[in-house]
N, C-alpha and C positions, 0 to 999 in steps of 0.2 A: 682337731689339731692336725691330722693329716692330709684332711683333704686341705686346710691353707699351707701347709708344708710344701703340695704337689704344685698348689698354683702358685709358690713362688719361687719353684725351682721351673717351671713353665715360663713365669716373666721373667725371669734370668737369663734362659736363652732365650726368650725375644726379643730381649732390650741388647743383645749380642748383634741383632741383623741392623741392616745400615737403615735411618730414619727413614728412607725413602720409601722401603717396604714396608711400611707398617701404614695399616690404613687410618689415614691420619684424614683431617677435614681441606677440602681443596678448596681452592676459588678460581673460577673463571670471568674477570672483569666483562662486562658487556661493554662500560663506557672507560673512560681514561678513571687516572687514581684521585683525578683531581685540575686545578682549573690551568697547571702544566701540560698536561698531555691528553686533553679533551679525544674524545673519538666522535666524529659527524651521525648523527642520526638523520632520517627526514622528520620535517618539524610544519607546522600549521598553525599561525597564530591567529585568534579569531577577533582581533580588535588591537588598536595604534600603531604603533611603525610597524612595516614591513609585513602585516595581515593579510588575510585571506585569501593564502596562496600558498601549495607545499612549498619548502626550502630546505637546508642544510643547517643544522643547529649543531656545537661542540656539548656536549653532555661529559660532563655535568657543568652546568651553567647556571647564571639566572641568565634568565631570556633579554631584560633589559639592558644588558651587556655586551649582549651579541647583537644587539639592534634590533631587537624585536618590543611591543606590546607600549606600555608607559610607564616613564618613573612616577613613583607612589611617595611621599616621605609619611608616615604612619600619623603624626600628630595632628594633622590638618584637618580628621577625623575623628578624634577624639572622642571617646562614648559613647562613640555611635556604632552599633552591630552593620548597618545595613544604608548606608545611606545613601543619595540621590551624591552624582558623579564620582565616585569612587571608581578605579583602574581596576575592572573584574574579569581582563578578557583571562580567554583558556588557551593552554596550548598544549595540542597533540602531537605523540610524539610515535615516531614508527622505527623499530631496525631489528633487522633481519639476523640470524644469529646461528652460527651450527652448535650442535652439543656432541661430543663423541660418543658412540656405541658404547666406550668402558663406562659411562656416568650409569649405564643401566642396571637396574637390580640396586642401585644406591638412594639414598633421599635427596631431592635437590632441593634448596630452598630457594627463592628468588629474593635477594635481600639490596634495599632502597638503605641509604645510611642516612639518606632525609628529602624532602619534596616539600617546596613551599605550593599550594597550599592541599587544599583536597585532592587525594590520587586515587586515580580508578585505573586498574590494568587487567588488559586479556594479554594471553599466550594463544596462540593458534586459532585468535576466533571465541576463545573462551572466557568468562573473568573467571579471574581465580580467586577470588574472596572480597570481601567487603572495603568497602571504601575509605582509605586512610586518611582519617583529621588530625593536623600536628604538623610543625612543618618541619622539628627540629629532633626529629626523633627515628633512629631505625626501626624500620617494619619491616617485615617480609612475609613471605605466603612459599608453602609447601605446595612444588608444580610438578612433582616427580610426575605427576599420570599426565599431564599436561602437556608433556615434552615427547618431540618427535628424535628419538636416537637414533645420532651417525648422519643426522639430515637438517636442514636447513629448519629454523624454526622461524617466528615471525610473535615480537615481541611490539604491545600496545598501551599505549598509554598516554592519561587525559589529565592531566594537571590543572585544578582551578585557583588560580590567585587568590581570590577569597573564596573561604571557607563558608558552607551551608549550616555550619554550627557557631553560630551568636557569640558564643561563650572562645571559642578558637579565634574567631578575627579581635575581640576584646582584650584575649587574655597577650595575642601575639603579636597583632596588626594597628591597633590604635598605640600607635607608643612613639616616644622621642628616637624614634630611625629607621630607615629605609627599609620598606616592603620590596621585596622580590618576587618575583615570580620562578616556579622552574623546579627542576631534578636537581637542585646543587650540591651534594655530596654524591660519592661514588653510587653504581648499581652492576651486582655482580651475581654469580651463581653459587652458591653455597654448598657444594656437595661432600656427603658424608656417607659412611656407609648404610644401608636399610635399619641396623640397629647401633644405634649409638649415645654417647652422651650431648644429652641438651642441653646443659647449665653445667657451671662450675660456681658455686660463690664461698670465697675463702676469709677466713677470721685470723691473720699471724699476730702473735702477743709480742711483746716485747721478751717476755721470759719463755722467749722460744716455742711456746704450746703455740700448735697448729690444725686446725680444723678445717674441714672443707665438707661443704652439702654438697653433695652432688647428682646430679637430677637426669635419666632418661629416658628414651622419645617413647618408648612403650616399656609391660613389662613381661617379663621374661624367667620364668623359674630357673635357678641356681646359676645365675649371674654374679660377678665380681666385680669390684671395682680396685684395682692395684696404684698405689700414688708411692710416684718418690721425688724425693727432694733433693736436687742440686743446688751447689755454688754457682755463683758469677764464671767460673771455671770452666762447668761440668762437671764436679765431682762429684759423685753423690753421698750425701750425708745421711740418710736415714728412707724407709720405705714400710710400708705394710700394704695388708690387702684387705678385704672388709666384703662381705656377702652383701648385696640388693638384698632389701626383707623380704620373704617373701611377697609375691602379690602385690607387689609395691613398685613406683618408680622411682627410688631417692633410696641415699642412704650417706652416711656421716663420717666422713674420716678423721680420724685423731693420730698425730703423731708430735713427735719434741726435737725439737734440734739444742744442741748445746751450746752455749753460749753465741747466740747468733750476731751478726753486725746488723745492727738496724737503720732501720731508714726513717730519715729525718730528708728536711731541705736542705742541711748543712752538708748530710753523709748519706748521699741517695744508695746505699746498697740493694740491690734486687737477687734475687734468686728466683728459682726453675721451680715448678711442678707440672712434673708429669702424671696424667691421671691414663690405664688402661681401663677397659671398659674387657672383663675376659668372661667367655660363655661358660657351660658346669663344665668343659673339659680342659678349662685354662687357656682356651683357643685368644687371640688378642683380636675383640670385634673393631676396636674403636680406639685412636688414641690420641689426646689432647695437650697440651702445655698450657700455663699458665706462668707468667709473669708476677712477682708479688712480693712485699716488704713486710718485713716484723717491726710493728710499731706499733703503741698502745695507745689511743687515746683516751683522756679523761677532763671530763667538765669536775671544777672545784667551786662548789658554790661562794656565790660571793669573791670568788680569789682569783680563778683564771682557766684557761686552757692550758692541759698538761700533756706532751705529747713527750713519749717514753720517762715520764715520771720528772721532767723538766716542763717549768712554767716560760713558754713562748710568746715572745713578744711579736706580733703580725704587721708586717712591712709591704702592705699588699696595694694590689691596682687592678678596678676591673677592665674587662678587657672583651672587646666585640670581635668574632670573627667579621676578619675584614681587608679588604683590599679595592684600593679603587677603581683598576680593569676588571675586576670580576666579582664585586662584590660578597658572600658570605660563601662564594667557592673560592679554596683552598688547595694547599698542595702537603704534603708532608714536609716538603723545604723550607714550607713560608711558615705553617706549625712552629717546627722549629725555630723560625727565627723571633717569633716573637715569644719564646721564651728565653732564648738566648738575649733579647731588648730588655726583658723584666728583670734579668736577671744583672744585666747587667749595669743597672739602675742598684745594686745590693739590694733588693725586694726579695722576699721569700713568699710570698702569698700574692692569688689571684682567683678575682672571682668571676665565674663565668655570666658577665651579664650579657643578657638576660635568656637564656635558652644553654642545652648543652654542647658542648663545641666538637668537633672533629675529634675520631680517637687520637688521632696521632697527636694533637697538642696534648692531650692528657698520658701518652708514652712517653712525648718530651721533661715533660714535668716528672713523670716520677722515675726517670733516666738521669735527668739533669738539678732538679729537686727543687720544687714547687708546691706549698700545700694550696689544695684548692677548695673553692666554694663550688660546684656542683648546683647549677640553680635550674631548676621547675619553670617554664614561661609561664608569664606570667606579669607584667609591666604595671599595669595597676587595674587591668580588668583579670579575671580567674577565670581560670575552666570550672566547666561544669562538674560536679561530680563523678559520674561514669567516663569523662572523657581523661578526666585528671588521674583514674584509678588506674587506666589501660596504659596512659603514656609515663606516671610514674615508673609500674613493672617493666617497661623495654629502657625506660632511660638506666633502670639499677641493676636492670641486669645485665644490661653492657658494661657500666662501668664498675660496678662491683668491688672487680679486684685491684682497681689502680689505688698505691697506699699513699699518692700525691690527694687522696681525695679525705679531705678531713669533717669537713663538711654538707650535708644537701641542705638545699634552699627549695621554700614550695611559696614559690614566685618574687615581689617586690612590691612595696611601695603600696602594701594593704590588696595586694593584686594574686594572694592570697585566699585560698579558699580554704575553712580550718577542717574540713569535714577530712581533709587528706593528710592531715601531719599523722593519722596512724599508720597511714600506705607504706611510709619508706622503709621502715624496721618490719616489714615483711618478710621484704625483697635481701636486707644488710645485715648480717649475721653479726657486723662489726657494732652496729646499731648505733652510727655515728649522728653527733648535734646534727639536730634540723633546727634550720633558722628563720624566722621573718623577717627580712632587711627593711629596715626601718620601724621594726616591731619590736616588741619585748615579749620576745620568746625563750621557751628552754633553758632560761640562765641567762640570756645575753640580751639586751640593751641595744640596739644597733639603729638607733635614730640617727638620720641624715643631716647632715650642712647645718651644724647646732653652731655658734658663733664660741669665740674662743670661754666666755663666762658661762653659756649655755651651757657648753660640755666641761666646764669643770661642775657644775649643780650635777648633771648627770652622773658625773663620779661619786656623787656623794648616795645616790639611790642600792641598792644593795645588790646589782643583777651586774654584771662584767659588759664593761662598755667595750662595745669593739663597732667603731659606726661601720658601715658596711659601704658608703660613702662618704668621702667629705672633701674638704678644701675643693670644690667644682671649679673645676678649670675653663676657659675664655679664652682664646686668644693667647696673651700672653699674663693672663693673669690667672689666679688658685694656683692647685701644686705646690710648686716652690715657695711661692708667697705666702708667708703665713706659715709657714710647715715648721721652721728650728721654733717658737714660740709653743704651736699645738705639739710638738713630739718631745718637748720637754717637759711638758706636763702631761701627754698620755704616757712617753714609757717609763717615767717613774711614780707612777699611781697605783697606788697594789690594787685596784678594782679597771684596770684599765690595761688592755692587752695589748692595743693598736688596733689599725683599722686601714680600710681601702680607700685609695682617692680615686676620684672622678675625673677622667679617663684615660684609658694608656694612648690612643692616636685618636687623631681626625677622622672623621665618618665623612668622606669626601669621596663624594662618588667621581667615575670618568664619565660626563655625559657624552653618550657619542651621536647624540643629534643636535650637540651644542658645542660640534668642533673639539669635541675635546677638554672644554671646561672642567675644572674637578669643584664639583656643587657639595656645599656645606649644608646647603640650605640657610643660608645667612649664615645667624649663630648657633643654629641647633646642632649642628655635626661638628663646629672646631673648639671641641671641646677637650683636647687629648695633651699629653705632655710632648707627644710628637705629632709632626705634621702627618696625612695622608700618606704620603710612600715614607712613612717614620723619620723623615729631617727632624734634627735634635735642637730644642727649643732650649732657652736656658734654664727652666724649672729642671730638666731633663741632668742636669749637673748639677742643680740645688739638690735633688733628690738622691744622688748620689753620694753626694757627703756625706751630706745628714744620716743619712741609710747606710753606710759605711759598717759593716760590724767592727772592726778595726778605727778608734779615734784618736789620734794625738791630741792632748788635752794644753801642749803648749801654744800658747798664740805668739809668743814672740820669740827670738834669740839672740845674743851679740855675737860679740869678738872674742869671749872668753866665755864660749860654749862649751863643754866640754864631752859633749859626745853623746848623753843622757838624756833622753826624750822620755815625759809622763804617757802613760797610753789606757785606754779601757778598752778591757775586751769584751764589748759587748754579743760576741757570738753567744747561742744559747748553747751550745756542745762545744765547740771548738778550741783547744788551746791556743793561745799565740802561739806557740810556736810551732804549729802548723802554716805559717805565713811566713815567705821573707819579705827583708824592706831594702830597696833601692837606693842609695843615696850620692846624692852628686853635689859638689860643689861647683858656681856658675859665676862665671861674671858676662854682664849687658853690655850692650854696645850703648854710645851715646849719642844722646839725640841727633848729634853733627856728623859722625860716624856717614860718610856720604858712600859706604860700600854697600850698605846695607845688609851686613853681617849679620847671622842672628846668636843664639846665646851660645856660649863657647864654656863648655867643660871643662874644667881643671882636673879634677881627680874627682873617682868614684870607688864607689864599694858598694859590698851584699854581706848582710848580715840576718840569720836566722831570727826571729823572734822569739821572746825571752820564754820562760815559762810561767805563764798566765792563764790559768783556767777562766773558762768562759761564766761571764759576769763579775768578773775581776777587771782590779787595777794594778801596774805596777810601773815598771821604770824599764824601758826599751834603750839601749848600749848601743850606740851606732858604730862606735870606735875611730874618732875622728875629732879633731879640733881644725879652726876657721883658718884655712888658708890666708897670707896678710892680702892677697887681691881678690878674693874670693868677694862678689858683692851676695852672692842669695845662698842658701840652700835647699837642695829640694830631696824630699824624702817620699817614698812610694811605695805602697802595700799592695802583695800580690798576692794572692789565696793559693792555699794546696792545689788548685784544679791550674794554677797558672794566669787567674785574671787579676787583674788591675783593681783594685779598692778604690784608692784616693790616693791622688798627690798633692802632700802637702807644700810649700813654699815659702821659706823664711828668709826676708831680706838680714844682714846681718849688721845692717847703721837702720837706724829711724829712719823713715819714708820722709821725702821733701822738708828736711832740715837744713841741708847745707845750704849758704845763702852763695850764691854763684858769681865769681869776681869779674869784672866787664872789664877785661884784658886792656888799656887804651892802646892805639896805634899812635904814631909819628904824627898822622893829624888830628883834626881838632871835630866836635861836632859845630857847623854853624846853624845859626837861624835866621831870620827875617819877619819881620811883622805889617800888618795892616789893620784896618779898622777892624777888621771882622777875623782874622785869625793870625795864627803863627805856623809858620813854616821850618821846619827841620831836617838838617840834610848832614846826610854822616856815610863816608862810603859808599856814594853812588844810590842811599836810600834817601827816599823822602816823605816826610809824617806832618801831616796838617793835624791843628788843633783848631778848635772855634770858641772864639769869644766870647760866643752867646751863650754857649752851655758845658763848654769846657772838654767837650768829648773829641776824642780823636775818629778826624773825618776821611780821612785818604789817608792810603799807604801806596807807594811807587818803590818798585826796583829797576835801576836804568831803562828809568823813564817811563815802565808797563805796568800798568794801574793794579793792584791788590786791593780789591774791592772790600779788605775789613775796614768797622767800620762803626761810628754812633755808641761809639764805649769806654768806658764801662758806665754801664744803665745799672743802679738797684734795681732787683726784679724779686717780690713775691708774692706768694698767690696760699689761700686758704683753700679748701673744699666748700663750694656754693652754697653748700648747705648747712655749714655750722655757723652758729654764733662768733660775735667777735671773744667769746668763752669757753671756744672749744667744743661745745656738744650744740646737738643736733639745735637748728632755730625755730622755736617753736611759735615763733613770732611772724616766720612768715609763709603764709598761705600756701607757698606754692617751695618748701622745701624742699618737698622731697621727690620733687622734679628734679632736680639741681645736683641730687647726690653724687653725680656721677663727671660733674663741672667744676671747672675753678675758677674763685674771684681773684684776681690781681690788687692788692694794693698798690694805689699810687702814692709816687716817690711826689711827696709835698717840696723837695729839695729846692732851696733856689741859690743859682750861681752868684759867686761872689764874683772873684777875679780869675785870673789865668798869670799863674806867676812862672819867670824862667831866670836861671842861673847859671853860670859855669862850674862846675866843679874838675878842674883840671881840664883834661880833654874831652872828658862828657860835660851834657846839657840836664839840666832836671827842670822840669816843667809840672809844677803842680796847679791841679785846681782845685779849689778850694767851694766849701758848700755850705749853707747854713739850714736849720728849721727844718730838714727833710730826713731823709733816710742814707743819704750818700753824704758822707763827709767831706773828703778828699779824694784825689788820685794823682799819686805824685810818679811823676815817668823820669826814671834816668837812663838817656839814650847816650851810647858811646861811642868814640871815633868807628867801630867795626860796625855801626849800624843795630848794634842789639840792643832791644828795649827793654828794663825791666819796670815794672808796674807792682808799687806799693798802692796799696786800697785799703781807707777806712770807709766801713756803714753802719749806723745803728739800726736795730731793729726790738723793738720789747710787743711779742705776744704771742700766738700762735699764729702757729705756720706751718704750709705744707710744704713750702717750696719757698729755697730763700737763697738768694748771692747776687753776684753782677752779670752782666752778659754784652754782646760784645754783635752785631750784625755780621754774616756773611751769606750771600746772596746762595741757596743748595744746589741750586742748578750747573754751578761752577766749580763743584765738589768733585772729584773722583777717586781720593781713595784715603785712607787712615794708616798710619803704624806708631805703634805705641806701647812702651814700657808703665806697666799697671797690672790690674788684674784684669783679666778676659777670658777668652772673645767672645763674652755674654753682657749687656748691659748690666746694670745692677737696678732694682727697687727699694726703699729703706726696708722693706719687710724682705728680701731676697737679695743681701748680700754674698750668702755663701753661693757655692756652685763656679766660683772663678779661680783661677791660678794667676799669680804675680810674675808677667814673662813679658818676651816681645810678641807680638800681635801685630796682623796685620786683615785690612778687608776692605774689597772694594763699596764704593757708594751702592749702598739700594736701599728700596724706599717699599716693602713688600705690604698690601693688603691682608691685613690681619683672618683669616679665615679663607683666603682666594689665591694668594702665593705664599711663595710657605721659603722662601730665600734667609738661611740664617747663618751666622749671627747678624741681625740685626744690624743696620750701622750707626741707627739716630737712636739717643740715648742717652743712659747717665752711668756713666765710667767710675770704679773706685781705687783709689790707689795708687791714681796716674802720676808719676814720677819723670815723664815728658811724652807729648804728640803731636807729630807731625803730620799735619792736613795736607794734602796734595791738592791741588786745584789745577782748573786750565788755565790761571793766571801766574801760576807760583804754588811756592810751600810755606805755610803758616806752621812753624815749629813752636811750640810752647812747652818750657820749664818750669813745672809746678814746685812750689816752693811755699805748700801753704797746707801743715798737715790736714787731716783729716776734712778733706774737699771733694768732691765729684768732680769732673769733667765733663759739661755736658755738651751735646752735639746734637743740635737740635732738640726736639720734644718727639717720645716714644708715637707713633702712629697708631692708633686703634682703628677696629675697623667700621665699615659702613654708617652700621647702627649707634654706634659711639655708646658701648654698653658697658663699660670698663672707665674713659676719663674722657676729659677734651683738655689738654691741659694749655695753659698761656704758651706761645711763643717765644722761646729763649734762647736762640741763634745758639754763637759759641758763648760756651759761658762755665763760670766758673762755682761753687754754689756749696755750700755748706749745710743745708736740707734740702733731702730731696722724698719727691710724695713715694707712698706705699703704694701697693695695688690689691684692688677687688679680688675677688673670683666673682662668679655667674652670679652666684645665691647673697653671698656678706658684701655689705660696702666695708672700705677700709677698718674703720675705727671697731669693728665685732670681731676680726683676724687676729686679736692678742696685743702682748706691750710692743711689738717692734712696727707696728703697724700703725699707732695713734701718730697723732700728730701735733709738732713740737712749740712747747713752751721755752720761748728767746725772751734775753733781757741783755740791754748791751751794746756793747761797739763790738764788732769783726774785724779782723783785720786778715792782708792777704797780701802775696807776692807771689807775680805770674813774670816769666822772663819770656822774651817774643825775642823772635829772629824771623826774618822775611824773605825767602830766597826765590830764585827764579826756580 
C-alpha cells in the first residue's frame, strides 16, 4: 500500500507540469494529412498514363487521380485472382526526409494508415520488414535503428496494385467499385519514448465500470501503469495506479465512475483517459490519452439490439470512402462531412462498406453520434486465413476504442471466411456482435434486397432481422422509393431492428484522361442517395421524413385548428422536449401574381416541446389559432444540437377545391368556323379546335404562336410485363424482358361532334366522344382570354399510369414555378420527401448516372395548386382544380441502359395514376402496397383553368 501511495503522489505532481512536458507519443507527417494537403514525392510509374519516367506525385493519393497508371472498375474481373489484362502496373515512390537528433534514444515507428495494394519499403537502402498485403489497413514497421539522426534520411517505397496474394485481390479487388492504386491514407513517424505503452483497449459499461488492458513494447520489472479519468471538461473524476505483473507485458485497469453520461448516437457524450506508463520510482516513462464512451451493448435473442439497456431501432446507410477528384483519399474535413450528410438524413447507423475507413470518420461518428458497422474486406471473395488473422488484429486494434463502433463485420456477401469469426474477440475486450452481411450470423438475419413479402417471411424466422442492405438504389430509383411501406413494417416488428440501404453517394470517379468525365461505369457506381460531389437526390428528403425521430401524425388541418398537433416520439433516448418547433403562418402568392413574390409570413412563433419520452406519443401545443388570411401553416422540428428534423406543411382549405370564377369583361368571346375547325378569340388570344377529333390545335397571343397543343389525349399505360390482371404474364415468352417498359393503352375513342355556345360573355365548346376512354371535354373560354377545361374519361382496370395530356414542344421550355409540393418530383411509391410551397427551377434534362443537375425538372408534381411554364413563346399558366392529380411535365428520364423504366410520352399532362419506381434489384410490384399498381373502375373527371400570357 505504500509503495502505490508514493506513486500517486509522484503522478500528482506530474500531472501538475503543462502537457507538453510529458513524454507523450509525437508524430511527424512525411506526407500531407490527407487528399487537402498532399506533400510531392518523386514517383515512377511502371505502366499506363504518364510511365516510365521519374515525376512528381501528391501523397497520399491514388495514382489514377493524379494522372498516372489505369483506371481498374473491380467487377470486370470477377473470380478471377489473376487474370490476362488486368491494370498491374507499380509505382515507386521516393522522398527525402530529416529526423531531428531529439527522436534519438526514442522508438520510431514508420506508420502507412493504408497502400492499395502490396507495399515493400526501405529506409536508407534497407527494408525494414516484410511485405504488406491489405490495402485498407494500418501497418507500420519499427525503424528506430534504421534512422539517420539530425540528417537527412531517404525513405523507399514500391506499391503493387495487385496483390501477390489470390485471396487479397478476391477478397478486395474483384468487387462492385473502383480499384486504386497508391499510398492513400496518411504516412507519418510515430515516435514514442524507448519504453512505452503499445496498446490501450478499453471496455466503458453503462453502469460506469471501466476497464482497460493495457499492453507494453517490452518488459520491465516494477513498472506501473497510472489511468485517470476526465470529463468532457477536464475534470477529473476518478484514477488509480496498477503494477505491470511481473515479467510480463500487459496489465488490467479497473476503475468506476458514478453515474456517467453515456453515449449513444442520440447523446454522443465522450470522456478522457489518461494512461501513465511510470518506472519502480514513479518516474512518468510514457503518457497516453484515450478518447471513449460508457455504453453497454447487448444482443437479446430473438428481440433485438440493446444498447444502454434501450431496444434501438437502426436507421442506417452504407457508405464508401469517396470522392471523385481523389478517390478513397480523404481529408478529415470531407470525414466530417459525410457524417454531418448521414446525419442529416435523421440516420443514426453506418456501415463501413466494404473495408475500414479513415480514423477521423470514425472520431466524427463517435463526436457527433453514429453507430457503426466496422466491416473485414472482404466483397464476396475472403482472405486467406493467415492473412485475415494479421489484418483483423491491426484493424481492432486501432479502432478498439471508438464507442460509435457497435459492430465488426468479417467481410460481405458470403465473402466471409468463418475460420476468423473467433479473431475479433481477441483483440475487443467489449466483445461486440460480429456480423455476416447477408448471412445469418450471431443472432442476426441480415439477408439483402429481400422484396417487401420476402422480408416480412424473414420476420417471422427467430434470429433479429436487420438487412444490412436493402431498397438498392439506381438512379433515381430504391431509397426513397419503397421506404414509408418497408419502414412501417420493419420498425414495428418486435423481431426487426432496421437495416442499411444501398448507397449513401455515387462512386463517380473524375476521369482525367477523359477531360474530366465523372465515370459511373454505367450503372455500377450511381447507386447513392446523393450524386458524386453529394447533390441532393429526392430520395435524399423521402429519407429524411420518414427518418425523422420527431413525427407529426396529423396529415391535415382547417380553420378552426386549435393549436394541438398529435406527435410520436420516436427517439430511442430522447425526450420531446429536448426539440423546439418553429411555426409560421403563410400566405402564397397567386398564380397571376406577375411580381413574383414568394411566400410572405404573417406571424410566427417557438414553442418547446411537450414532455414526451422516447417511444411515446402525445399532443404537441403550438399556441396559435388560423389567422382569417393565413393560406398554409408550416411547423418545423429542430433537435437539441440545433438541426432541422422536418418541416411539416399544412394548407388550411382543401387542395384545388375552389372552382375559380372567369371574371367576364365589357366584351364578348367570339368564334368563327370552317369545315375542319373553330376558331376562338377572347382578348387579343386565339384558340383553334378540330373537327376531326375535337382537340385544341393552336394557341396565339397577339398573334405569337403558343405551341400547346393535340389536347386533351387519354393516356394510359400498364408495366409491359403484367397481364391485363395485374400480375406478372405468364403467357408471354418474352416478359420478362419488358419488366422494365410500359404498354400504352389505346384510347378506342371516336369523335362525335364539336359543339359551341354562348353563355354570357364566355364561349363553351365541348366535344363530345363515344366507345372509347375519353368522354368529353368541355372548354369555357372568357372575354379575358382564360380557359377552363372540364374532362370526363372512363377507364376500368389496372394501371400504371393514367389522365389526359396535352403536347408541348421541350425544346421551347425554359423554366417552371409552382405552388404544390416540391422541388422533388414525386413516384406513387415516393410521395413524401416534399413540402407544399412556391418552387421554382430552370429547364434541365440531366442523364441519370452522368449529370447529376437536381431537382429534376421533368416529372410528376403532387399537390400542384397552380404552374406556370415559361417558354420562349409565352407562359402557360395552369389552375389545378382537380383533387388528388399530379402534374406531369413530361416523363422522368432514366438513363442509358434504361434499367429503371421507359415510360410512354405524356407532354403536359394532368393524371390521376401515376407509376411507382424500381430500385436495382426489385421491380415495382415486390416494393410493398404503395408500389402495386392500380385497379380503376369508372369515369374521372377533372378541371384544369389555362391562361396564355406572353
Amino acid at each position: 500500500m505504500k509503495k502505490v501511495t508514493t506513486l500517486l503522489s509522484t503522478l500528482a505532481l506530474a500531472t501538475t507540469l503543462a502537457a507538453q512536458n510529458l513524454p507523450q507519443t509525437e508524430r511527424q507527417y512525411l506526407s500531407g494529412h490527407g487528399c487537402d494537403d498532399m506533400v510531392e514525392w518523386d514517383f515512377f510509374c511502371t505502366d499506363g498514363r504518364n510511365s516510365g519516367k521519374w515525376t512528381k506525385i501528391g501523397v497520399p493519393s491514388c495514382w489514377e487521380l493524379q494522372g498516372f497508371g489505369t483506371y481498374q472498375y473491380g467487377i470486370t474481373f470477377y473470380g478471377k485472382a489473376f487474370p490476362e489484362g488486368i491494370a498491374d502496373e507499380k509505382g515507386m515512390y521516393k522522398y527525402e526526409f530529416e529526423v531531428p537528433e531529439k527522436f534519438r534514444g526514442q522508438q520510431v515507428n514508420l506508420v502507412f494508415e493504408a497502400s492499395m495494394t502490396d507495399t515493400e519499403v526501405k529506409v536508407n537502402g534497407r527494408k525494414v520488414g516484410s511485405k504488406h498485403q491489405g490495402a485498407f489497413y494500418r501497418f507500420s514497421y519499427n525503424v528506430t535503428d534504421f534512422l539517420k539522426y539530425g540528417k537527412k534520411n531517404l525513405l523507399e517505397v514500391t506499391v503493387a496494385k495487385e496483390s501477390e496474394n489470390a485471396s487479397v485481390n478476391l477478397a478486395e479487388r474483384r468487387a462492385d467499385y473502383w480499384n486504386f492504386g497508391g499510398i492513400f491514407r496518411p504516412v507519418f513517424l510515430e515516435v514514442k519514448p524507448a519504453v512505452n505503452l503499445r496498446h490501450i483497449a478499453i471496455d466503458a459499461q453503462m453502469d460506469g465500470s471501466f476497464r482497460a488492458n493495457c499492453y507494453t513494447n517490452i518488459s520491465n520489472d516494477g513498472m506501473s501503469i497510472c489511468a485517470q479519468i476526465q470529463d468532457n471538461k477536464g475534470k477529473k473524476l476518478t484514477e488509480t495506479t496498477v503494477p505491470v505483473k511481473a515479467g510480463g507485458d500487459w496489465t488490467s485497469i479497473q476503475l468506476n465512475v458514478s453515474n456517467p453520461a453515456l453515449w449513444t448516437a442520440e447523446t454522443p457524450n465522450l470522456y478522457k483517459a489518461q494512461f501513465s506508463l511510470l518506472d519502480k520510482n514513479g518516474k512518468i516513462l510514457h503518457n497516453e490519452t484515450e478518447i471513449f464512451g460508457f455504453r453497454t451493448i447487448e444482443v437479446r435473442k430473438s428481440d433485438g439490439l440493446y444498447v444502454n439497456g434501450v431496444r434501438i431501432n437502426v436507421r442506417g446507410v452504407n457508405r464508401h470512402s469517396f470522392r471523385p477528384e481523389s478517390g478513397r483519399t480523404l481529408s478529415k474535413t470531407k470525414n466530417i462531412e459525410d457524417v454531418l450528410l448521414i446525419k442529416s438524413m435523421n440516420m443514426n447507423s453506418v456501415r463501413l462498406s466494404h473495408y475500414p475507413a479513415d480514423p477521423e470518420f470514425l472520431e466524427a461518428c463517435d463526436s457527433l453520434g453514429l453507430y457503426v458497422m466496422d466491416e473485414l474486406g472482404g466483397w464476396h471473395g475472403k482472405y486467406d486465413t493467415p492473412t485475415g488473422v494479421r489484418l483483423i488484429e491491426g484493424m481492432i486494434e486501432r479502432d478498439v476504442n471508438h464507442p460509435s463502433i457497435i459492430w465488426w463485420s468479417n467481410g460481405n456477401e458470403k465473402g466471409w471466411n468463418t475460420e476468423l469469426d473467433g479473431e475479433f474477440h481477441k483483440y475487443d475486450p467489449q466483445k461486440r456482435p460480429v456480423i455476416h452481411p447477408q448471412g445469418n450470423f450471431s443472432g442476426f438475419e441480415t439477408m439483402h434486397y429481400r422484396s417487401y413479402g420476402e422480408s416480412q417471411n424473414y420476420m417471422r424466422l427467430p434470429e433479429i432481422f436487420m438487412p444490412t442492405e436493402f431498397l438498392h438504389g439506381l438512379y433515381d430509383g430504391g431509397h426513397g422509393a419503397g421506404l414509408y411501406d418497408y419502414w412501417e413494417m420493419m420498425r414495428k416488428h418486435p423481431r426487426c431492428i432496421g437495416g442499411f440501404l444501398w448507397v449513401l453517394a455515387d462512386e463517380g470517379v473524375k476521369r482525367v484522361d477523359m477531360d474530366g468525365f465523372i465515370d459511373n461505369q454505367g450503372n455500377f457506381g450511381a447507386d447513392g442517395i446523393v450524386g458524386p460531389h453529394h447533390e441532393k437526390e429526392g430520395s435524399y428528403y423521402t429519407i429524411k421524413q420518414l427518418w425523422s425521430p420527431v413525427q407529426i401524425m396529423d396529415t391535415s388541418i382547417d380553420r378552426q385548428f386549435n393549436g394541438k398537433i398529435s406527435v410520436e416520439n420516436r427517439y430511442d433516448y430522447l425526450n420531446l422536449n429536448t426539440c423546439r418547433f418553429l411555426w409560421k403562418q403563410v400566405k402564397f402568392p397567386s398564380a397571376t401574381d406577375a411580381s413574383n413574390t414568394g411566400t410572405q409570413v404573417l406571424k410566427q412563433g417557438e414553442v418547446q416541446g411537450s414532455n414526451i419520452a422516447a417511444h411515446s406519443a402525445g399532443v404537441l401545443d403550438i399556441k396559435t389559432t388560423v389567422l382569417p388570411d393565413a393560406d398554409a401553416l408550416f411547423v418545423t422540428a429542430i433537435d437539441k444540437y440545433g438541426h432541422e428534423l422536418w418541416r411539416w406543411t399544412f394548407p388550411v382549405d382543401k387542395l384545388n377545391q375552389s372552382k375559380e370564377e372567369l371574371s367576364p369583361l365589357s366584351s364578348k368571346a367570339t368564334y368563327t368556323e370552317t369545315d375542319n375547325g373553330l376558331t376562338v378569340k377572347a382578348n387579343n388570344r386565339t384558340f383553334v379546335f378540330s373537327k376531326k377529333d375535337g382537340q385544341l390545335k393552336g394557341v396565339s397571343v397577339n398573334n405569337r404562336k403558343i405551341s400547346f397543343a393535340n389536347g386533351p389525349r387519354f393516356i394510359g399505360a400498364r408495366r409491359a410485363d403484367r397481364s391485363l390482371d395485374q400480375f406478372y404474364n405468364h403467357d408471354d415468352e418474352k416478359a420478362k424482358e419488358k419488366d422494365r417498359t410500359y404498354s400504352e393503352f389505346p384510347d378506342a375513342a371516336v369523335f362525335t361532334k364539336l359543339d359551341v355556345k354562348e353563355d354570357g360573355g364566355s364561349l363553351i365548346v365541348t366535344a363530345n366522344y363515344k366507345l372509347g376512354n375519353l368522354d368529353k371535354a368541355q372548354w369555357t373560354i372568357n372575354p379575358s382570354g382564360v380557359m377552363a377545361l372540364d374532362y370526363t374519361y372512363n377507364f376500368s382496370g389496372v394501371v400504371d399510369l393514367m389522365g389526359i395530356c396535352f403536347d408541348y414542344p421541350e425544346e421551347q421550355v425554359i423554366s417552371k414555378r409552382w405552388l404544390g409540393a416540391g422541388p422533388y418530383r414525386v413516384w406513387q411509391n415516393r410521395i413524401h420527401g416534399t413540402q407544399y410551397d412556391i418552387w421554382e427551377n430552370d429547364y434541365n434534362d440531366p442523364i441519370p448516372g452522368e449529370t447529376f443537375t437536381y431537382p429534376e425538372f421533368k416529372g410528376y408534381f403532387s399537390n400542384v395548386s397552380w404552374m406556370n411554364i415559361r417558354t420562349k413563346e409565352g407562359t402557360i399558366c395552369l389552375t389545378n382544380e382537380t383533387p388528388d392529380t399530379y402534374i406531369g411535365i413530361y416523363q422522368p428520364r432514366d438513363g442509358r441502359d434504361r434499367l429503371l423504366y421507359t415510360l410512354p410520352e405524356s407532354g403536359i399532362s394532368v393524371l390521376n395514376v401515376i407509376p411507382p419506381v424500381r430500385n436495382k434489384v426489385n421491380s415495382t410490384d415486390l416494393c410493398g402496397p404503395s408500389s402495386q399498381a392500380k385497379w380503376v373502375n369508372g369515369s374521372q373527371t377533372g378541371r384544369i383553368v389555362f391562361r396564355f400570357m406572353e
